[in-house]
C-alpha positions in Angstrom: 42.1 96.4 -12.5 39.6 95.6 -15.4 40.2 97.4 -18.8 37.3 99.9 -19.7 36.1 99.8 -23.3 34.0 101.8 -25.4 30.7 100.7 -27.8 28.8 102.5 -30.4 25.8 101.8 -31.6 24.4 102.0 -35.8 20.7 101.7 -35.3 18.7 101.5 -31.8 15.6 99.4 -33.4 14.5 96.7 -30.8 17.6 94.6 -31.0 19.5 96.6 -30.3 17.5 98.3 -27.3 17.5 94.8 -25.8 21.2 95.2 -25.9 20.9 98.4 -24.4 19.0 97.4 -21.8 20.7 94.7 -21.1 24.1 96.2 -20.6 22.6 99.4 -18.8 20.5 97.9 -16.2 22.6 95.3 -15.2 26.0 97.0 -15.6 27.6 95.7 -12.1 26.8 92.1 -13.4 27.1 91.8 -17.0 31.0 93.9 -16.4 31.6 90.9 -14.0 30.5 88.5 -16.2 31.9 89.7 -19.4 35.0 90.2 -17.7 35.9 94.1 -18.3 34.1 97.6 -17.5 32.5 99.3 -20.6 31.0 102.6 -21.6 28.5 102.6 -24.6 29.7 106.4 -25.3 27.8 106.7 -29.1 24.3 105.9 -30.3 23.7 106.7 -34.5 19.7 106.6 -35.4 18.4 108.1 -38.1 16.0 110.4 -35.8 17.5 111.2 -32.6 13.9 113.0 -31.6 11.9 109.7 -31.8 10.6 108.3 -28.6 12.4 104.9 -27.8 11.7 102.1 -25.5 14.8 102.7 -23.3 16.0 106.0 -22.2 19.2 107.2 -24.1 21.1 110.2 -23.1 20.6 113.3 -25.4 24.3 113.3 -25.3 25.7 110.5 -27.0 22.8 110.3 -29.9 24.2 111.4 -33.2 22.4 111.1 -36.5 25.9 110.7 -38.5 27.6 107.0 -38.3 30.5 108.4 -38.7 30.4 110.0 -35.5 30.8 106.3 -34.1 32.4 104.3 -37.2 35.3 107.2 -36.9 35.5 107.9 -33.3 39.2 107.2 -32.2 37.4 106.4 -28.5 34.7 103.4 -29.2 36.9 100.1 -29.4 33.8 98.1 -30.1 30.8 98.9 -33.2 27.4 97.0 -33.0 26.3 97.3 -36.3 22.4 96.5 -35.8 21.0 98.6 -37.9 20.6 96.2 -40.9 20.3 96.8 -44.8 23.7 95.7 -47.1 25.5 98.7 -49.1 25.4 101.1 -46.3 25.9 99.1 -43.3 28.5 97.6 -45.3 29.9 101.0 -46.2 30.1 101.2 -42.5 31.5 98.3 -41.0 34.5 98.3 -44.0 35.3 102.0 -42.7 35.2 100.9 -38.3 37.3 97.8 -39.8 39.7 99.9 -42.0 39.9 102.4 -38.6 41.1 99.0 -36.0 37.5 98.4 -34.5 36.2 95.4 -34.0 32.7 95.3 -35.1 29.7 93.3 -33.2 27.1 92.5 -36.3 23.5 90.5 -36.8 23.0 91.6 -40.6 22.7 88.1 -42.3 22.0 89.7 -45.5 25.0 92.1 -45.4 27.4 89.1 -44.3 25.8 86.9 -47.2 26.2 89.6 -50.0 29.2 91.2 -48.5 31.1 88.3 -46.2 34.2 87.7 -49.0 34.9 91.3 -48.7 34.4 92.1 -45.1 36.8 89.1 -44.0 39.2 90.0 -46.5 38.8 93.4 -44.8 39.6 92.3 -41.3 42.5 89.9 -42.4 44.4 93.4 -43.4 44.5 95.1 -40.2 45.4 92.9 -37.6 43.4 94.8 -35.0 39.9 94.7 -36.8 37.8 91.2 -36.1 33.9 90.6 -36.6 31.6 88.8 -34.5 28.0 88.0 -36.1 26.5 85.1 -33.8 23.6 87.1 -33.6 23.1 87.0 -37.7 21.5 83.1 -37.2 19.6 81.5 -35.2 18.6 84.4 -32.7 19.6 83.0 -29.4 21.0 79.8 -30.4 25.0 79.9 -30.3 25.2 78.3 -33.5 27.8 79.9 -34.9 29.9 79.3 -31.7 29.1 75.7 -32.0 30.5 75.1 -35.4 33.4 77.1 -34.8 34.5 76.4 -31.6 32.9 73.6 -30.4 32.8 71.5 -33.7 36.6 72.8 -34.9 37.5 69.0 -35.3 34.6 68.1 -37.3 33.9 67.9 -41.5 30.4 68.5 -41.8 28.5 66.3 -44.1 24.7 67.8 -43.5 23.8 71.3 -41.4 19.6 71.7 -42.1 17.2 72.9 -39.5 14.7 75.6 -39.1 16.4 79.1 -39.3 13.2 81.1 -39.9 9.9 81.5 -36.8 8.0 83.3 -38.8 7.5 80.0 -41.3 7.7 77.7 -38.3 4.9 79.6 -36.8 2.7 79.7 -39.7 3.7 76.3 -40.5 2.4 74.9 -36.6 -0.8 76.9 -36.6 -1.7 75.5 -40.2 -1.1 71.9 -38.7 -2.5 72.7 -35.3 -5.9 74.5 -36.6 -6.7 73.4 -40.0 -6.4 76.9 -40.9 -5.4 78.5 -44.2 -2.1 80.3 -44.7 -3.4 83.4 -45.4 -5.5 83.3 -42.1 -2.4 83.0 -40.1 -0.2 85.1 -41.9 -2.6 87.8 -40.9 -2.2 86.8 -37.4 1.2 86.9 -37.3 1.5 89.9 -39.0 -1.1 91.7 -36.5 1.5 90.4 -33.9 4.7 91.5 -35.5 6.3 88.5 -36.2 6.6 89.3 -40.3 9.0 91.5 -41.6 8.1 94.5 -43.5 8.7 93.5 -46.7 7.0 89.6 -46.1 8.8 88.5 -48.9 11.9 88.2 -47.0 10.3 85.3 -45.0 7.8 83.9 -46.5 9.2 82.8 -49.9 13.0 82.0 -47.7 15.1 84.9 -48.3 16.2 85.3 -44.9 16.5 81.4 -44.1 18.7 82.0 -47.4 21.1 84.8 -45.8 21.6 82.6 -42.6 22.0 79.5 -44.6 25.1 80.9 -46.8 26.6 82.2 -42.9 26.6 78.5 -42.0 27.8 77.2 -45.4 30.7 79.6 -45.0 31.2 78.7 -41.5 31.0 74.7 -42.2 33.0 75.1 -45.6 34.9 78.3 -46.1 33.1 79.1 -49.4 30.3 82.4 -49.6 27.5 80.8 -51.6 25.3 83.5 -53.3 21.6 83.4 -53.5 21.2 82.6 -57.2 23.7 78.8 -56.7 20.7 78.0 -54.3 17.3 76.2 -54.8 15.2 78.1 -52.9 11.3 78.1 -52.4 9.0 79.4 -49.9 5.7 78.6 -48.1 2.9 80.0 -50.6 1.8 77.4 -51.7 1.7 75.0 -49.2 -1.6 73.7 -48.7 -4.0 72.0 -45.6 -4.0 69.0 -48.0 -0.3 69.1 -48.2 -0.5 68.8 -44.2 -3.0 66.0 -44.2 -1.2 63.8 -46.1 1.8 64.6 -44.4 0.6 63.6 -40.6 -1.1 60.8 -42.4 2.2 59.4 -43.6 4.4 59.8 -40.3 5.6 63.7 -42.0 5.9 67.2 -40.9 6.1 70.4 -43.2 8.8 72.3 -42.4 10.2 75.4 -44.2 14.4 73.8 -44.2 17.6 74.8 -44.9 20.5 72.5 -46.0 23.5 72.0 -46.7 24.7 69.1 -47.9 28.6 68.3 -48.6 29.9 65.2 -50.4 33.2 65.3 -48.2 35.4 63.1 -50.6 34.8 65.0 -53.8 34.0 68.2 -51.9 31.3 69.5 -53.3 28.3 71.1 -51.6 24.9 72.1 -52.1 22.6 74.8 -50.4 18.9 75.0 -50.5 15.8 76.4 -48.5 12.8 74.6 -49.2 9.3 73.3 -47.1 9.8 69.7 -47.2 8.8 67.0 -45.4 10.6 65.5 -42.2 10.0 62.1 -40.1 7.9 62.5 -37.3 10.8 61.0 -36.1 13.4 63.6 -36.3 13.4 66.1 -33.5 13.5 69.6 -36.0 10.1 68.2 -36.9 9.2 68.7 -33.5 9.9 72.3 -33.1 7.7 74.2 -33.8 6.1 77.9 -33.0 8.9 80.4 -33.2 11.7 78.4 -32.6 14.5 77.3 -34.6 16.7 74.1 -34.5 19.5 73.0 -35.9 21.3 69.6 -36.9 24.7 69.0 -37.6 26.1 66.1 -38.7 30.1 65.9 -37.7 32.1 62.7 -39.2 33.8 62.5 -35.8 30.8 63.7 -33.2 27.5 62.4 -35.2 24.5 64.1 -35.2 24.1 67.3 -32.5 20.8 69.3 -32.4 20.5 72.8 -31.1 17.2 74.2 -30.4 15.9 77.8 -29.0 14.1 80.8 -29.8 15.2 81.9 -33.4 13.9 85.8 -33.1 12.7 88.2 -30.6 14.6 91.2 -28.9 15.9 89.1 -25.9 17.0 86.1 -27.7 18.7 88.3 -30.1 20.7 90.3 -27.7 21.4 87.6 -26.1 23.8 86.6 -28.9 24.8 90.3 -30.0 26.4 90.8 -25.7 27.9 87.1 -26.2 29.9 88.8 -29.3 30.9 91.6 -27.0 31.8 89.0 -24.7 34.5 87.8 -27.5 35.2 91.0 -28.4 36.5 92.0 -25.1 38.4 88.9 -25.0 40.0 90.0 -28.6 41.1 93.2 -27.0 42.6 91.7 -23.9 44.7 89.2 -25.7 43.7 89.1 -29.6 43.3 85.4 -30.2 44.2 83.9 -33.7 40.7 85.0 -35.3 38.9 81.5 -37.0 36.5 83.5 -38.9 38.7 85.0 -41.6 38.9 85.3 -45.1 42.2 82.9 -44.6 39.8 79.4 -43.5 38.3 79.1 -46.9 38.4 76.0 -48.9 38.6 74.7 -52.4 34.4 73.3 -52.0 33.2 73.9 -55.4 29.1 73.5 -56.1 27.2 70.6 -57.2 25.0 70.9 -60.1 21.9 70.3 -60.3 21.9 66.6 -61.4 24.7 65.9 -58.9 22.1 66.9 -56.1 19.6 63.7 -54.8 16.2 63.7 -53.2 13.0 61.5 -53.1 9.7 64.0 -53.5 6.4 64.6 -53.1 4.3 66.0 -55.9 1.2 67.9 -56.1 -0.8 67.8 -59.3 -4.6 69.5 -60.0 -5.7 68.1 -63.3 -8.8 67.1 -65.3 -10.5 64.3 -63.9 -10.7 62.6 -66.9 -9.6 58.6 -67.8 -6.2 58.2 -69.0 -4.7 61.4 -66.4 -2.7 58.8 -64.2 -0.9 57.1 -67.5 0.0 60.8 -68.8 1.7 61.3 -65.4 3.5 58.5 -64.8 4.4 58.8 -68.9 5.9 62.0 -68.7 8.3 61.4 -65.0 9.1 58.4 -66.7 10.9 60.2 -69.9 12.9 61.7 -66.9 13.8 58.7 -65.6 11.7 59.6 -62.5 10.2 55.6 -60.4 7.5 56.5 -59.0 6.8 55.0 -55.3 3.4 55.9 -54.0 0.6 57.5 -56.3 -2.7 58.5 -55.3 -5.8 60.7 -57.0 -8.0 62.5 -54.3 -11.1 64.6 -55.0 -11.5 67.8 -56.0 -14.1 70.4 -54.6 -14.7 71.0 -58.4 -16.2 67.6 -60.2 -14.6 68.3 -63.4 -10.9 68.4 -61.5 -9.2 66.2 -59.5 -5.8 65.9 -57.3 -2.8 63.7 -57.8 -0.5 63.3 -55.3 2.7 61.5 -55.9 5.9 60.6 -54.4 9.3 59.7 -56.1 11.7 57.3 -55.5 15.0 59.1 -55.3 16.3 60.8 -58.2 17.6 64.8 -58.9 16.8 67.9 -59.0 17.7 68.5 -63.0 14.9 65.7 -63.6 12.5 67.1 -61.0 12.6 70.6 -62.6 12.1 69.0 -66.5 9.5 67.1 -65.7 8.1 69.7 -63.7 8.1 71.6 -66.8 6.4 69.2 -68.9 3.4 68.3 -66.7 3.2 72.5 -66.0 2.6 72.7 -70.1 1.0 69.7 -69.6 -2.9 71.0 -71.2 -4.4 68.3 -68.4 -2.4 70.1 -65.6 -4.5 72.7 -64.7 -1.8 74.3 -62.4 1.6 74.9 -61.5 3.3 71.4 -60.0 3.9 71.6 -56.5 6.7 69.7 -54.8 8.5 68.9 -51.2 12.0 67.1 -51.0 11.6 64.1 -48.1 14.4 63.7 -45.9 14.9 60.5 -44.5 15.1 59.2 -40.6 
């Protein structure tokens, strides 16, 4: 005879009624596939009067989460209701009561992970599960730490945001300006509320310091990253990119120097080979490559947002969380796997770039350039100066041969203050083949 288990539910937004439906509709399957019989038994939302997509009974709505995060019945908490200091308030009171809790908040785990682990590691009956928190439908997190145990990870970078990558390909694909197409995908709800959390790679950020605590034990905060948006990338940018055998992608990495171990995490557009498969995907998928000392280079690819692909990943965490409660497996995800990875600085941290100048068009520009990278120690490898639509201005477009991001920023700052640089520098990191 299967065991029978008990969900609630914080939040019923449109993840989490693809859960719902998911696990409602096709109960007789998904209990034979997931290996036990289950009851979803509590449902918090903030207003249990508001018309929903699926049809939940009157009954089991409540507009107090402690009617699920305190309920001695529900074995199992999706916590989908996002936000940090109150879902966090939460999910450290449902794992302080025994629960095991079924999360996709990236920013909650990114602010909050240190703490929640350490959480779980005191009561032995308490576990997380938070596949869903990156990549939408791609089992990333399962990858690394299952499938990859025996690896060291030297580089993780990939697309983790759709909303960029979608702007990003119809920029490319249309010659069309970003704020065209931000429109657009606004109008068809692929921007978040508050755009800043994906345009200028605050959520790439969140799911990027999951992955570095996955890979490397450590919780890196947002301020020990570099991280930039997609502003300011421009059609020019793109032309000389497909012109040069390039593709603008908005990345995250994480980069590990395995013998001194030291790391580094950044979100940034930058440019990748034509070459490399993540600068193939495009739209609103993400992809992901992983670079294991023992396995190589692995690539996983799939839609990165959406209700299905996201519940997708939140009923594979059930999944685990039934298998927990059957036989409570030694949990890999705690506070206990972390590592003595300390941060590179700055200077420690190599790229080659590309540089975007608009300055006077007037003679002697191109020695004042090259003058002031050169006091940073910055070789320059390829320089060109386009047109401007204004006659009295002119574009420079640059790239470096490799040096770091210390010198990049100073010099940055000197051609910015620069009174021939008539805006601020832009720049892309190149990755290599």
């Amino acid at each position: 005879m299967k065991a029978k288990y008990k969900i609630g539910f914080l939040g019923m937004g449109t993840v989490a009624q693809g859960v719902w439906k998911h696990l409602a509709q096709n109960y007789e399957l998904m209990s034979r596939k997931l290996g036990a019989d289950y009851e979803i038994t509590k449902v918090c939302v903030r207003d249990a009067s508001k018309p929903r997509e699926v049809s939940i009974p009157p009954e089991i709505l409540t507009e107090n989460p402690l009617d699920v995060v305190l309920n001695p019945e529900i074995d199992i908490v999706c916590e989908l209701m996002g936000g940090v200091e109150t879902a966090f308030g939460l999910v450290k009171k449902a794992l302080e009561s025994g629960k095991i809790v079924v999360s996709a908040n990236k920013a909650m785990l990114c602010e909050k992970g240190g703490e929640i682990f350490e959480i779980a590691a005191k009561n032995e009956r308490a576990e997380i599960f938070f596949e869903a928190s990156v990549g939408g439908g791609i089992p990333i997190i399962k990858a690394v730490n299952e499938g990859l145990v025996a690896n060291r990870f030297s580089s993780i970078y990939g697309i983790l945001n759709g909303t960029c990558n979608y702007i990003l390909t119809r920029m490319e694909r249309e010659n069309a300006s970003y704020e065209s197409i931000l429109k657009d995908a606004k109008r068809l709800g692929y921007v978040e509320a508050d755009e800043s959390l994906d345009i200028d790679g605050i959520d790439t950020a969140h799911k990027a310091a999951v992955l570095a605590y996955m890979a490397h034990g450590r919780w890196v905060p947002l301020k020990d990253m570099i991280i930039s948006g997609i502003r300011n990338v421009s059609l020019e940018d793109m032309v000389w990119a497909k012109e040069s055998g390039y593709r603008i992608k908005l990345v995250a990495s994480i980069k590990a120097d395995l013998a001194s171990k030291k790391m580094s995490v950044g979100v940034y557009p930058a440019l990748l080979p034509l070459t490399d498969v993540v600068a193939n995907v495009n739209e609103v998928y993400n992809a992901v490559a992983i670079d294991g000392d023992l396995v190589g280079r692995t690539v996983y690819i799939g839609r990165g947002a959406g209700q299905n692909a996201t519940a997708s990943a939140v009923i594979a965490d059930i999944s685990d969380a039934f298998e927990s409660l059957n036989s409570k497996p030694i949990r890999q995800t705690s506070a206990t796997t972390a590592t003595n990875v300390s941060m590179m600085e700055l200077k420690e941290i190599n790229n080659s770039f590309f540089l975007r100048l608009c300055v006077k068009d007037e003679i002697g520009i191109l020695a004042k350039v090259a003058s002031i990278l050169a006091n940073h120690k910055i070789s320059i490898e390829l320089l060109e100066q386009k047109r401007h639509q204004n006659k009295d201005e002119a574009w420079i477009i640059l790239t470096t041969h490799q040096t770091n991001e210390l010198c990049i920023s100073e010099a940055c700052k000197d051609l910015e203050n620069a009174d021939f640089v008539l805006n601020k520098p832009f720049i892309l990191r190149i990755f290599g083949d």
